[in-house]
PLY file of the C-alpha trace (Angstrom):
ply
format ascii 1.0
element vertex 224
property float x
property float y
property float z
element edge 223
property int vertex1
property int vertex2
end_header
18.03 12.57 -1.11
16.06 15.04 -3.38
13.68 17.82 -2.78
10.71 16.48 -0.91
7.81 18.06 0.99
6.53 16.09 4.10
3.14 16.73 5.95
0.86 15.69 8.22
-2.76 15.85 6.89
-6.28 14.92 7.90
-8.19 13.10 5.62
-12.04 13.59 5.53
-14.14 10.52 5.29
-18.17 10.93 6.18
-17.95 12.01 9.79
-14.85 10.93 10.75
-10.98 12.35 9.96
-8.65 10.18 9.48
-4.72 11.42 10.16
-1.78 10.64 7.40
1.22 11.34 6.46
1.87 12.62 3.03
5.41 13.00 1.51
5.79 14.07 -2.03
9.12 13.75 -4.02
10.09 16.21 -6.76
8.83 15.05 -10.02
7.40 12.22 -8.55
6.31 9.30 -11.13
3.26 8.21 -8.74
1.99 8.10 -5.04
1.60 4.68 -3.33
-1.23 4.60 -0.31
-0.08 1.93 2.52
-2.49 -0.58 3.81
-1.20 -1.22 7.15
-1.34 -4.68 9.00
-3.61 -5.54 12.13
-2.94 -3.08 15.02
-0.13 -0.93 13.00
-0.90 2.68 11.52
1.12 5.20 9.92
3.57 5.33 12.29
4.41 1.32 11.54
8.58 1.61 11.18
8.74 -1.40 8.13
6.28 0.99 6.46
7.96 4.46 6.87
11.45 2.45 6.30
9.72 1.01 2.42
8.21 4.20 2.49
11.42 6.31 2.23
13.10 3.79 -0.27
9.93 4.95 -2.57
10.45 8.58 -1.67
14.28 8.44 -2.77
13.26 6.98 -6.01
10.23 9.75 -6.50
7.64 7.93 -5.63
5.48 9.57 -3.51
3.87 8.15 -0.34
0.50 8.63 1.96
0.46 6.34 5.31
-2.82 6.81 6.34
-4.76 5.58 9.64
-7.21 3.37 8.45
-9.04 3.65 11.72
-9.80 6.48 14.56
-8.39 5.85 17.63
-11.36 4.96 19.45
-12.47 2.23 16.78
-8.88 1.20 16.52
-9.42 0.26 20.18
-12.28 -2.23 19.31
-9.93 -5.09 18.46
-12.29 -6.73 16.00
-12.46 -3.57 13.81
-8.93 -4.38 13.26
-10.11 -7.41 11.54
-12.43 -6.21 9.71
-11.49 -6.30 6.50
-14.39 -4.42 4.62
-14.71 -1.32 6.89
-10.60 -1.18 6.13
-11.55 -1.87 2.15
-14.35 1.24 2.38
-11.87 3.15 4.14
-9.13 2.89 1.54
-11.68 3.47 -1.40
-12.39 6.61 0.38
-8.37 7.94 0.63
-7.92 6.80 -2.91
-11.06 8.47 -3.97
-9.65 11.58 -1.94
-6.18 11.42 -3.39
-7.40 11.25 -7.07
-8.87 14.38 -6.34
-6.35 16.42 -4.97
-4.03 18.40 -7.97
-1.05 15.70 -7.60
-3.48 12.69 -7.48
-5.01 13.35 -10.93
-1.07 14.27 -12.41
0.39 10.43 -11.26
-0.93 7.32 -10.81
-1.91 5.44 -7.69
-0.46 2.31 -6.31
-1.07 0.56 -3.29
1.31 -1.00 -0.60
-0.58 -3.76 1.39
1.23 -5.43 4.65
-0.25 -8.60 6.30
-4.40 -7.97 6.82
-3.88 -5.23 4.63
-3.23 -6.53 1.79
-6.22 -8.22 1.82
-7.97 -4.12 2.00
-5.59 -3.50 -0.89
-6.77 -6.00 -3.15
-10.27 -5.44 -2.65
-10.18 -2.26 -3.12
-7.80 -2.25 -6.34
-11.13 -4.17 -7.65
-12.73 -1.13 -7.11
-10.54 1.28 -8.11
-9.28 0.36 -10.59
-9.32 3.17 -12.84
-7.41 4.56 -10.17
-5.18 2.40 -9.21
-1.95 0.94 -11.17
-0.39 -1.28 -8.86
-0.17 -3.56 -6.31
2.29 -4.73 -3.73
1.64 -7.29 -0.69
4.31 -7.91 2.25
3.77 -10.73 3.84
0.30 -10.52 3.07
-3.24 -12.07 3.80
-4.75 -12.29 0.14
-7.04 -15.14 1.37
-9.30 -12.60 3.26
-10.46 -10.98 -0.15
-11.03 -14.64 -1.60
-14.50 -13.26 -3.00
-12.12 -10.57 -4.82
-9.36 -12.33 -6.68
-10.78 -13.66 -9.38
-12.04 -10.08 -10.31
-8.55 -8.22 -9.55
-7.06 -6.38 -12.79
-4.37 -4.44 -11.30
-0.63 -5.88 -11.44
0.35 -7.53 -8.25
3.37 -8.49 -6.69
3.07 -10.47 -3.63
6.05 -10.57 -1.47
6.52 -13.35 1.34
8.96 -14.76 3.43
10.06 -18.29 2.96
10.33 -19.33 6.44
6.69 -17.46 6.40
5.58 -21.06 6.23
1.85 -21.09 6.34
1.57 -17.18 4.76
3.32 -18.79 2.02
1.17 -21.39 1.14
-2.03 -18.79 1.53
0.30 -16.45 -1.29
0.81 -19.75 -3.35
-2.88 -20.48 -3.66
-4.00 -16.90 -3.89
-1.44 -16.57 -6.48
-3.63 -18.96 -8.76
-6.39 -17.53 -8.05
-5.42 -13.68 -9.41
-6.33 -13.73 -13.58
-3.88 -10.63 -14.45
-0.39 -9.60 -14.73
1.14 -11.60 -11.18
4.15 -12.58 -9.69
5.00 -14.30 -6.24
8.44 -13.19 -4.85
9.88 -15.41 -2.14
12.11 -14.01 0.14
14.86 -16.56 1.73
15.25 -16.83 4.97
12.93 -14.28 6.07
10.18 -14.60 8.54
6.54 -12.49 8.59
7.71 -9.45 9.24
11.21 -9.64 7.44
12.83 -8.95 10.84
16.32 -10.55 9.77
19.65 -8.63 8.40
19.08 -7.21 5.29
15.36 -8.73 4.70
13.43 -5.36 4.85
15.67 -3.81 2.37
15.10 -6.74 0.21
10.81 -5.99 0.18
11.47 -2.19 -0.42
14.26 -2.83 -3.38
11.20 -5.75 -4.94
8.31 -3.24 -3.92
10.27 -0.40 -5.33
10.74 -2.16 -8.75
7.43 -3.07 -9.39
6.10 0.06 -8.57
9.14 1.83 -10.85
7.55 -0.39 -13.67
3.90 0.73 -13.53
4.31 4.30 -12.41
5.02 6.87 -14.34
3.96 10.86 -15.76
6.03 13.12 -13.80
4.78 16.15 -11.31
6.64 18.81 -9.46
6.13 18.59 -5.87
6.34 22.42 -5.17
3.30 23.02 -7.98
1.47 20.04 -6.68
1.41 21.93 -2.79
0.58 25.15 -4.02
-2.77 24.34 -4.81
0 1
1 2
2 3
3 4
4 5
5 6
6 7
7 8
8 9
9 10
10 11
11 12
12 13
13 14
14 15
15 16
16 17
17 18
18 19
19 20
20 21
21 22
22 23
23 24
24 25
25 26
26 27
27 28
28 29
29 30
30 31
31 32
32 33
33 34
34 35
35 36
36 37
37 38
38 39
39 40
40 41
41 42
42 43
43 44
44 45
45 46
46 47
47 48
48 49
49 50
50 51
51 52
52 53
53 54
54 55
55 56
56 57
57 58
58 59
59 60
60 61
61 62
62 63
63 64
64 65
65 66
66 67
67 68
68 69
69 70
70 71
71 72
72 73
73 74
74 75
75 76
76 77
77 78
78 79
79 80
80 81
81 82
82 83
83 84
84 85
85 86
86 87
87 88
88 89
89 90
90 91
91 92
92 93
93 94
94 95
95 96
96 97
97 98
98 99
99 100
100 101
101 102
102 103
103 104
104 105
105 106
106 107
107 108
108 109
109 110
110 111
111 112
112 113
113 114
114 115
115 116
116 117
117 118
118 119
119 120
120 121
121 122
122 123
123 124
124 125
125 126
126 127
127 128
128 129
129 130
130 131
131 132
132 133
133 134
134 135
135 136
136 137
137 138
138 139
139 140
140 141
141 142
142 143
143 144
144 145
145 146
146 147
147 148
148 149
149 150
150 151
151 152
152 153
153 154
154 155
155 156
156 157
157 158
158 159
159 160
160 161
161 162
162 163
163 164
164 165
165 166
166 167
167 168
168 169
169 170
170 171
171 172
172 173
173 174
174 175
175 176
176 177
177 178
178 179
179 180
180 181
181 182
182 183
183 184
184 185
185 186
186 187
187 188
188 189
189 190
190 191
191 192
192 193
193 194
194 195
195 196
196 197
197 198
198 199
199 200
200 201
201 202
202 203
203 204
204 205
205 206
206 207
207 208
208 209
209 210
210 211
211 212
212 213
213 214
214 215
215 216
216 217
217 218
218 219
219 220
220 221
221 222
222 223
């Protein structure tokens, strides 16, 4: 693998901190901020395993907590999908700020509820943000959204995902820019089958290849 620096960080956001983990390539071409699913964080292993598929084709990554501890441990804050959305406005808005957020562009990985955080949010930022992928995602919980999302999205699902799929399928409809539905066979929600997982990281990996770019050396980018 090449050059890369990994840390753990602590992201600011009003008067909370939020932890992350931040690993950035040599000459990366962009960063991409997970969105992770109900009751997963950063340490989610189908995240950190699309996560270092990105990294070896440098792309950077940030798998950030969307939630403290202690309001992770309210289930229904797990659910709630615009306390996630403000959360990853904030981390975006954080990112851009940083020396290596305003040298690449921004793209968002969204798994299950969080895609649903993703989208909304790419509505927002979207002078930030370049792209869009969804695992298995829940785009019908930013129905209100879709119609106004501008950013290129791929939405990844399962086909034995059965009703996921047909939430994707109408969703799909539903989103007025550059789009495209990728149907995974024989793969289940969470892509737990041989060979599945690689399948959304080589699919997430492409799109994001195709709407990332403006390199930035790693080593500079830290330094600051």
């Amino acid at each position: 693998m090449e050059d890369f620096l990994q840390k753990d960080i602590t992201i600011p956001v009003d008067n909370i901190r939020l932890q992350a983990t931040l690993t950035l390539p040599a000459k990366a071409v962009g960063i991409v901020i997970f969105s992770h699913g109900s009751g997963s964080s950063r340490l989610s292993p189908r995240n950190r395993f699309v996560a270092t598929i990105l990294n070896e084709h440098h792309i950077a990554t940030l798998l950030a907590d969307l939630l403290t501890p202690q309001e992770d441990a309210v289930y229904a804050n797990r659910f709630n999908i615009e306390l996630l959305t403000e959360r990853l406005i904030a981390i975006t808005r954080w990112i851009s700020q940083r020396d290596f957020g305003q040298a690449i562009p921004v793209g968002y990985f969204g798994a299950s509820t969080g895609a649903a955080s993703a989208l909304k949010a790419s509505v927002q930022c979207g002078n930030i943000v370049s792209a869009v992928v969804s695992r298995g995602g829940r785009p019908d919980l930013a129905a209100s959204s879709l119609p106004h999302v501008k950013t290129p999205t791929l939405l990844i699902v399962g086909s034995l995902d059965d009703a996921v799929l047909a939430l994707n399928r109408q969703a799909l409809d539903r989103i007025p820019c550059e789009k495209q539905m990728t149907i995974v066979e024989g793969a289940t929600h969470l892509f737990e089958e041989s060979g599945k997982l690689e399948e959304v990281a080589r699919l997430a990996n492409e799109w994001f290849l195709h709407h990332l770019r403006q390199p930035v050396t790693a080593n500079e980018s830290f330094n600051h």
